[in-house]
C-alpha positions as CSV (number, residue, x, y, z in Angstrom):
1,X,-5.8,-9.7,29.6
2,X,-7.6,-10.9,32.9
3,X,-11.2,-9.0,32.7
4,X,-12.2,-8.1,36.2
5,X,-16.2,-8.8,37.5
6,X,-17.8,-5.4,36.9
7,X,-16.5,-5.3,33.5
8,X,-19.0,-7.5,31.9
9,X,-22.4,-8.5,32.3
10,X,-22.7,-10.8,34.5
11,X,-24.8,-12.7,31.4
12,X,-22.4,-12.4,28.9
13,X,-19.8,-14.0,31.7
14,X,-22.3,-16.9,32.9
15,X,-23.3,-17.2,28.7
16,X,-19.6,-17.6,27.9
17,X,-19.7,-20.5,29.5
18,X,-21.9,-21.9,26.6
19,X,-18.0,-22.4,24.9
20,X,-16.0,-23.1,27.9
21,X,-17.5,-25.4,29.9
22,X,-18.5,-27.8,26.5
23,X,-14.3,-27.9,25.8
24,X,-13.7,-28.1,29.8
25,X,-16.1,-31.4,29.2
26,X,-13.7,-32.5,26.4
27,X,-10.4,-31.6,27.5
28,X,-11.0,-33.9,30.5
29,X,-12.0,-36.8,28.5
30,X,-9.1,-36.5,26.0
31,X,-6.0,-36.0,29.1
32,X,-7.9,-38.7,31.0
33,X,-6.1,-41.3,28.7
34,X,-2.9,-40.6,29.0
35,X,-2.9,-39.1,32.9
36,X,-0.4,-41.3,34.7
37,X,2.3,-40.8,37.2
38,X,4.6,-39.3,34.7
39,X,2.4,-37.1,32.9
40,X,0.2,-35.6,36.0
41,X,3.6,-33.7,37.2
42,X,4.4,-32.1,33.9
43,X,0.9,-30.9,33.8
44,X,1.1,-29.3,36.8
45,X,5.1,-27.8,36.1
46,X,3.2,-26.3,33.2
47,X,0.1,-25.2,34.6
48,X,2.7,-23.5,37.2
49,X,4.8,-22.1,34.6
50,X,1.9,-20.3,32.8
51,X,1.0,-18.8,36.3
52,X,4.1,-17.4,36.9
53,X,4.2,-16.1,33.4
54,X,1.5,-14.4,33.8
55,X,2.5,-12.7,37.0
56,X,5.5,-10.6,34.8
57,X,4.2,-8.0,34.0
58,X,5.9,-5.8,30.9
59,X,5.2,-1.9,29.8
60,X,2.9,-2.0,26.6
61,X,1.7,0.6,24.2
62,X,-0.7,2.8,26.1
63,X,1.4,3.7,29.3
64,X,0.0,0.2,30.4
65,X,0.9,-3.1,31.5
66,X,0.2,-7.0,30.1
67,X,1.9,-10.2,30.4
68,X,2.1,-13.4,28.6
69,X,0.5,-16.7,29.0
70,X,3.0,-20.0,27.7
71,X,-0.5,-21.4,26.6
72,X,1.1,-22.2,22.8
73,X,4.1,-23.8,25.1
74,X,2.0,-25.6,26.6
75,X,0.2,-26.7,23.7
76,X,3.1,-27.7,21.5
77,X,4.5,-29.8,24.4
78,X,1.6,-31.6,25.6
79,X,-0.8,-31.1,23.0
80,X,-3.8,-28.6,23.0
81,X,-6.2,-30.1,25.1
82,X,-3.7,-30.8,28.0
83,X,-2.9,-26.7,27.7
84,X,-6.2,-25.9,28.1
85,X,-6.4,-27.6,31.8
86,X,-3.3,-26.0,32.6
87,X,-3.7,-22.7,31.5
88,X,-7.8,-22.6,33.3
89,X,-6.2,-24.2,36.4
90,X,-4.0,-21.2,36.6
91,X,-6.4,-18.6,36.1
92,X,-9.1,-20.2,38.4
93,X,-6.5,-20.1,41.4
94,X,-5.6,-16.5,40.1
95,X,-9.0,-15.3,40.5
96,X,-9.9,-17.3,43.7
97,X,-6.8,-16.6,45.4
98,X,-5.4,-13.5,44.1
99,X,-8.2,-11.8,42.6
100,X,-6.2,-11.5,39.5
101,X,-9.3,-11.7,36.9
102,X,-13.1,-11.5,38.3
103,X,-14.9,-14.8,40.0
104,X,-18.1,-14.4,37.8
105,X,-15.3,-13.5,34.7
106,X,-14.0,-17.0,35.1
107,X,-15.5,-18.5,32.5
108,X,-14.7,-15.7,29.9
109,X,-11.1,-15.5,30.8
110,X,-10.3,-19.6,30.8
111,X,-12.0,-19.3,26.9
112,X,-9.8,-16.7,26.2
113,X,-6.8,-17.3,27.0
114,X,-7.0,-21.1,28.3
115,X,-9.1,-22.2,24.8
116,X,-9.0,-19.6,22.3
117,X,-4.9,-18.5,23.1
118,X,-3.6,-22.6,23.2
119,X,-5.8,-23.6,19.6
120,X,-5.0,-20.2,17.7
121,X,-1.4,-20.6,18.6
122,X,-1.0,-24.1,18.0
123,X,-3.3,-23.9,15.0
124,X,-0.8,-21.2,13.6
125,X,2.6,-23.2,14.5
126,X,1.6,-26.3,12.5
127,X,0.8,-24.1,10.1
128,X,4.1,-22.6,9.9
129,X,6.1,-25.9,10.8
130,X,4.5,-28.0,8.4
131,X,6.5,-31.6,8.2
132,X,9.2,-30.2,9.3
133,X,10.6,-32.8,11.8
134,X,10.5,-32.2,15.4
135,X,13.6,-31.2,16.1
136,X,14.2,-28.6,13.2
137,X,14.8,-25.3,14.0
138,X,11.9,-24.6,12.2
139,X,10.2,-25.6,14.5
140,X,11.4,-23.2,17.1
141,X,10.5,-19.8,14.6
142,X,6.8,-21.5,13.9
143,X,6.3,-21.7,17.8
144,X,7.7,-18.4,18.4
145,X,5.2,-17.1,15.5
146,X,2.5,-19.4,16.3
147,X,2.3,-17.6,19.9
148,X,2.1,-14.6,18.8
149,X,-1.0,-15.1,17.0
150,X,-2.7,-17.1,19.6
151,X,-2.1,-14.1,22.3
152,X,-3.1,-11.6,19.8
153,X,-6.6,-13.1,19.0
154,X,-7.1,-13.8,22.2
155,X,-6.4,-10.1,22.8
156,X,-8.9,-9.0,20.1
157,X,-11.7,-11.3,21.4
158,X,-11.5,-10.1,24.8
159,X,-11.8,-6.6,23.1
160,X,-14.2,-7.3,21.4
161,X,-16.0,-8.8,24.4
162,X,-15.6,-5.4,26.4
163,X,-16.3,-3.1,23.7
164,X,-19.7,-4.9,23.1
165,X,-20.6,-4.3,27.1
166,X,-22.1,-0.2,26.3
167,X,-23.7,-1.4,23.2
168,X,-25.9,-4.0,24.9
169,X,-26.0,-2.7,28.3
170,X,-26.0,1.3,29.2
171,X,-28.9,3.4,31.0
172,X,-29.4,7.0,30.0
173,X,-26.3,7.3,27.9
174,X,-23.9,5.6,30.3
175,X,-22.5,2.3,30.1
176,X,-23.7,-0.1,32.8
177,X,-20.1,-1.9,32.5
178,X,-17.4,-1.8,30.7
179,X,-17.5,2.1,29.0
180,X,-14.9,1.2,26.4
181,X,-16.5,0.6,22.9
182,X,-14.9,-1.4,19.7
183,X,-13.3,1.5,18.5
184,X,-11.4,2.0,21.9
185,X,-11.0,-1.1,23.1
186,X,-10.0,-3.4,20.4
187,X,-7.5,-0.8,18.9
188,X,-6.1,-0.8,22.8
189,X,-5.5,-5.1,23.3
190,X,-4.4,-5.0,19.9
191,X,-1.4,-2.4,20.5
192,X,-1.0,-3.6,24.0
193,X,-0.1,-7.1,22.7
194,X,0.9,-6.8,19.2
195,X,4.0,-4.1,20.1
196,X,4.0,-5.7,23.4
197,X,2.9,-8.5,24.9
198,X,2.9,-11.0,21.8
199,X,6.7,-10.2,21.6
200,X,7.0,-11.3,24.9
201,X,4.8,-14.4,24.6
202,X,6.7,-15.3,21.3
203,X,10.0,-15.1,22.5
204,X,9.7,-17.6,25.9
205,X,7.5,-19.5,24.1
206,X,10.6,-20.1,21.1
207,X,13.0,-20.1,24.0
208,X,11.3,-22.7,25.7
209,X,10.8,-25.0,22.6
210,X,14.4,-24.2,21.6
211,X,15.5,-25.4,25.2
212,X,13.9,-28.7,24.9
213,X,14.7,-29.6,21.8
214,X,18.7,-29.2,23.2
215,X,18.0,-30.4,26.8
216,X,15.2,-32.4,26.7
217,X,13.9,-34.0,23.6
218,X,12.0,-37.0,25.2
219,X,9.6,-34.1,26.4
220,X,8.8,-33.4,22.2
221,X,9.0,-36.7,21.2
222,X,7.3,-39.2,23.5
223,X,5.1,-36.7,25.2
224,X,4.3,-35.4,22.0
225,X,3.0,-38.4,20.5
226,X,1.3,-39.5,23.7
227,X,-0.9,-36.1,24.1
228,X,-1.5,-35.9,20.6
229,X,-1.3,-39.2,18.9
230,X,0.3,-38.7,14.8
231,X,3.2,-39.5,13.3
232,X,6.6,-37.9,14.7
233,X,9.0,-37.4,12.4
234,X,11.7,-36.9,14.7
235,X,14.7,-35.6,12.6
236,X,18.0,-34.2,13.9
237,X,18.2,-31.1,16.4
238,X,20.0,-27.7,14.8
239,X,23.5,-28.1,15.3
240,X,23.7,-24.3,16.4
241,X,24.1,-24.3,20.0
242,X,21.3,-23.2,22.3
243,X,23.2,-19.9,23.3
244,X,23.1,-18.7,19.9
245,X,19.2,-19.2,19.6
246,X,18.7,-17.9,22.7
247,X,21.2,-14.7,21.7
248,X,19.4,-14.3,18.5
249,X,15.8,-14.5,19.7
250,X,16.3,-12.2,23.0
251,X,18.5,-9.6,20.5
252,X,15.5,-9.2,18.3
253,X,12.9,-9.1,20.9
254,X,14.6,-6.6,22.8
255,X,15.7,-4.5,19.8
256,X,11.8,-4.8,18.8
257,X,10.8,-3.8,22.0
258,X,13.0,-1.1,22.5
259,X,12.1,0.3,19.5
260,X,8.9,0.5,19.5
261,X,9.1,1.8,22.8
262,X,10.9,4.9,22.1
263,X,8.5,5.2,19.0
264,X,5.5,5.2,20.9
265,X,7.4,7.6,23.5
266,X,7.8,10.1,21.4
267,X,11.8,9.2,21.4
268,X,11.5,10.3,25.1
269,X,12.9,7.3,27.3
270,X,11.3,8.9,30.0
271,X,8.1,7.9,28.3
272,X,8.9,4.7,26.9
273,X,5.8,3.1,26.0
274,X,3.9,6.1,26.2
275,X,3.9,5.6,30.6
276,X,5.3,8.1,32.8
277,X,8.8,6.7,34.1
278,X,9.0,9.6,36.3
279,X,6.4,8.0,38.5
280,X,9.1,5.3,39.4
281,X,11.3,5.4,42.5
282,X,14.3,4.1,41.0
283,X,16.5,3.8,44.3
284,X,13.2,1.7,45.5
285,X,13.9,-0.4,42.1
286,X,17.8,-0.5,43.1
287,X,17.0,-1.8,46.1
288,X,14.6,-4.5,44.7
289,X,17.1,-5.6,42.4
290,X,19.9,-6.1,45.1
291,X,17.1,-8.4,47.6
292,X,16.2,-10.3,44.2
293,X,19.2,-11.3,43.3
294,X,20.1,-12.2,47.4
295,X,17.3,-14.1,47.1
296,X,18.2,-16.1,43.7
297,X,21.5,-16.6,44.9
298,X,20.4,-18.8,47.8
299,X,17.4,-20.2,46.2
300,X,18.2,-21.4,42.6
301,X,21.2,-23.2,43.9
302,X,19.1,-24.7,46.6
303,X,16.4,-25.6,43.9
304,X,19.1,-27.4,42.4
305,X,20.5,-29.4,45.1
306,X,16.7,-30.5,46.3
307,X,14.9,-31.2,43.0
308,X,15.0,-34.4,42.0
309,X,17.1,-35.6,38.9
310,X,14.4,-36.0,36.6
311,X,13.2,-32.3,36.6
312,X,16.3,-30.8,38.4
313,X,17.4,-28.6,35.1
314,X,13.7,-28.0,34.4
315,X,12.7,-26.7,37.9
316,X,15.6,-25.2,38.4
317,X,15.0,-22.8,35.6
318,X,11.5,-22.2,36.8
319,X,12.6,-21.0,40.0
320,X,14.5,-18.5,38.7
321,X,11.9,-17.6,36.6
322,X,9.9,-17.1,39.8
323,X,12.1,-15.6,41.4
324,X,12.4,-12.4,39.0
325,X,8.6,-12.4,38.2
326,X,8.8,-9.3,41.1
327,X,10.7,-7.1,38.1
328,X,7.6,-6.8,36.4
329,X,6.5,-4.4,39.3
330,X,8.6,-1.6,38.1
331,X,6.7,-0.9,35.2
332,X,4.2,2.0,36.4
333,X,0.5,1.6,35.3
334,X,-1.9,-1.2,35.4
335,X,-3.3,-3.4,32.6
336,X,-6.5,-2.0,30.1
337,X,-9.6,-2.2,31.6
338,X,-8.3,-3.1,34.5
339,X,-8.1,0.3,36.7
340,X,-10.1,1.2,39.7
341,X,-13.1,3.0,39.6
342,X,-11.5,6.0,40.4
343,X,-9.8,5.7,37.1
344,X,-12.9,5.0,35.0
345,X,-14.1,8.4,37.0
346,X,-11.2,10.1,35.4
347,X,-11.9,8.6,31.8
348,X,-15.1,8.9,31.6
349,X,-16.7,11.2,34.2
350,X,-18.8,8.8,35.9
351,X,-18.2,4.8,37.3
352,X,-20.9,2.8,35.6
353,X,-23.7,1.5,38.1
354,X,-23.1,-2.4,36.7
355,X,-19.4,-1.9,37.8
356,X,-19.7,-0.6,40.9
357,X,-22.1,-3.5,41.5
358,X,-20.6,-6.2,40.2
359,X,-17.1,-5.9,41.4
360,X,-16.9,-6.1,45.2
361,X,-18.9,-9.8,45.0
362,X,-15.8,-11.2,46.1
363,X,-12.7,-10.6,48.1
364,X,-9.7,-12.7,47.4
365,X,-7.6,-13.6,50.9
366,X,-4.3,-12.6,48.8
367,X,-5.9,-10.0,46.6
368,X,-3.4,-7.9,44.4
369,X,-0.8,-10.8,45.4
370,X,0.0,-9.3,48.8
371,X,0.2,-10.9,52.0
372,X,-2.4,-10.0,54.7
373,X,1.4,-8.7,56.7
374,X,1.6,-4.9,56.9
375,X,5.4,-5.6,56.2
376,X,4.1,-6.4,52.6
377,X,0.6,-5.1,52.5
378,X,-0.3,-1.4,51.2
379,X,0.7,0.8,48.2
380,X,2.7,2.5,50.2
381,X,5.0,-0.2,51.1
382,X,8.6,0.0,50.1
383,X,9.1,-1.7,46.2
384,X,11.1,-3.9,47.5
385,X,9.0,-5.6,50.1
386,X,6.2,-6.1,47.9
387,X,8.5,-7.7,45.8
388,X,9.4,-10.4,48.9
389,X,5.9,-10.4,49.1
390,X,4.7,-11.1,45.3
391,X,7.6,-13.7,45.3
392,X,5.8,-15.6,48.5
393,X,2.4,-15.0,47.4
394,X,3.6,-16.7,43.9
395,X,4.9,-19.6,45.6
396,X,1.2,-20.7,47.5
397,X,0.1,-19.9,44.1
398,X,2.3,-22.8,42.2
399,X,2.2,-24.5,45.2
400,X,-1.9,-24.1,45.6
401,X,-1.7,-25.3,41.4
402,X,0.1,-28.6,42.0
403,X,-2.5,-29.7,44.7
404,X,-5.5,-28.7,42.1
405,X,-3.7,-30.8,39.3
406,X,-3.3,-33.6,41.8
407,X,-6.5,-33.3,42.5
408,X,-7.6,-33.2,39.7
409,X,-6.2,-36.1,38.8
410,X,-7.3,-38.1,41.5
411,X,-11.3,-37.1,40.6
412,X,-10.2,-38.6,37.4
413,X,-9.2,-41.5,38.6
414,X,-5.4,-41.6,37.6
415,X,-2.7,-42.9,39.3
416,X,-0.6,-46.3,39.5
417,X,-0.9,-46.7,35.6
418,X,2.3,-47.2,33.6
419,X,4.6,-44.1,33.2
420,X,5.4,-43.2,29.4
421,X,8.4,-44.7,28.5
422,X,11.3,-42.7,27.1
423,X,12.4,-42.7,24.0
424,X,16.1,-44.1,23.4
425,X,18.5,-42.4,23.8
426,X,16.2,-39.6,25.7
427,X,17.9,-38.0,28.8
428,X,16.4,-38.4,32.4
């Protein structure tokens, strides 16, 4: 969903700003009251989370690739004005470090998926959740639902916001940027995140809700009612365990996944998702799987031993999750819209003059998340050394996130005011 520069006119990219930088403006004020030493590390966990979410990348309708966001997560948890930091935070350092969405699309990528994602989602889950109290299980399907919307109008504005690009802007028949119209592109980031994405969004998203209503309650309840003041109608958790959930909601995403898949394939698993698996070097893929789990083996362990009690269980699990963000390499082909212009030359005969432009204004030091190492660097480097590399290059990226929240933080002016206090009862 990232939209490289080249892709839009540079106006329309500046002009989005018109919406973001207005509920930039806002979103600082409202987080700015309740910033405190407690609060400033969860934003950052989060803003880290959605980065690394965003680095997995999963086959989509299409033969291509997307990923999800956590921005309804995010939003459920700490409210939707605190998502919207974390989520633009994430994609800024994605764009400036890793190239992963365009510099002058910075603006137009935060409102998609930092504003328009977090308010559509969370819009949609108290929607769905109603008065149910906190804890319900209820509230677990109307997150899991209520992300799937947000990505998915997300994914049609940014559709709509490429497929506009040859209508306003083309030269002697020819599109000047993005050559996609409405009729191609929206049908394309609908399919790519409807069967796709938005499963994938929905189900960490009701995993993750699931997981702290069980483990971590205090982070729904007093966190809740601190980012977004209201009544909290705490209620009782579901008294089915947490495996179960999780059992039931991975089951049905897969089975939905896998499914459509094969449908789109033609029934062929060698073209599940309508991508050509044959591309694939699967002994490459062995081989990555055996370093990755080496590498989880010693790390999550060590993550646990190190982190400190209050976040040991929660950063824990994010390590692991960071640690297998490197599986979404296997899946062959790159996201819509997001080819080189050799592929636009393929599609469409021609690379349009705006594109070729526009998007070499700016080289990121860790483009395409490789390391400037030619152990790591290079298409032709073995699968699974980019995926020691990707792993690395995500860790400077959370670890380049926490310094901007702190940061952050510290332009705001927060720091040495009163922590929230927990709730009783609430674990450490």
């Amino acid at each position: 969903m990232h939209i490289p520069d080249g892709y839009l006119s540079p106006i329309v990219s500046v002009g989005l700003g018109v919406f973001t930088l207005p509920t930039w403006a806002v979103a600082t004020r409202r987080i700015k009251r309740v910033l405190n030493n407690r609060t400033v590390p969860l934003l950052a966990i989060f803003a880290a989370l959605s980065f690394t979410i965003m680095m997995f990348n999963v086959p989509v309708p299409g033969g291509t690739t997307a990923h999800g966001v956590g921005g309804t997560l995010i939003a459920i948890v700490l409210g939707p004005w605190a998502a919207v930091i974390a989520v633009s935070v994430a994609l800024i350092i994605q764009a400036l470090f890793f190239g992963d969405g365009g510099v002058l699309a910075i603006l137009a990528n935060c409102l998609n998926m930092g504003i328009i994602l977090p308010f559509a989602g969370y819009l949609a889950y108290r929607l769905i959740s109603g008065n149910a109290p906190i804890l319900s299980s209820r509230r677990v399907w109307a997150a899991a639902i209520g992300s799937y919307v947000g990505i998915t109008v997300a994914a049609l504005c940014v559709g709509i916001e490429l497929g506009v690009q040859p209508l306003w802007f083309s030269e002697n028949g020819h599109a000047l940027y993005s050559p996609y119209g409405l009729s191609q592109a929206i049908p394309a980031m609908l399919a790519a995140h409807a069967f796709g994405a938005s499963i994938v969004e929905a189900l960490i998203t009701g995993l993750g809700v699931a997981y702290f209503q069980k483990r971590h309650p205090e982070y729904l309840l007093s966190l809740r009612s601190v980012f977004a003041p209201g009544a909290v109608d705490e209620g009782q958790p579901s008294g089915r365990p947490l495996w179960q959930l999780v059992t039931i909601m991975a089951v049905v995403a897969v089975a939905a996944l896998g499914i459509l898949g094969l449908v789109i394939g033609g029934g062929d698993p060698g073209h599940f998702f309508g991508a050509d698996w044959s591309k694939v070097s699967w002994p490459d893929v062995a081989t990555m799987l055996l370093v990755t789990l080496v590498i989880a083996v010693v790390i999550v362990p060590l993550a646990y031993l190190v982190l400190p009690a209050r976040i040991k269980r929660v950063g824990t699990t994010f390590t692991l999750i960071a640690v297998i963000a490197p599986l979404g390499l296997i899946a062959p082909g790159f996201a819509y819209g997001e080819g080189s212009g050799g592929d636009v030359q393929a599609a469409f005969g021609y690379v349009p003059k705006g594109l070729q432009d526009v998007s070499g204004i700016f080289s990121a030091p860790l483009s395409g998340y490789d390391l400037p190492l030619p152990f790591f660097n290079g298409a032709n480097a073995p699968l699974w050394h980019a995926a020691i590399g990707y792993e690395i290059a995500g860790i400077i990226g959370i670890l380049l996130i926490g310094a901007a929240v702190v940061l952050i933080s510290r332009l705001l002016g927060v720091g040495g005011a009163p922590s929230v206090e927990q709730p009783s009862g609430g674990r450490p």
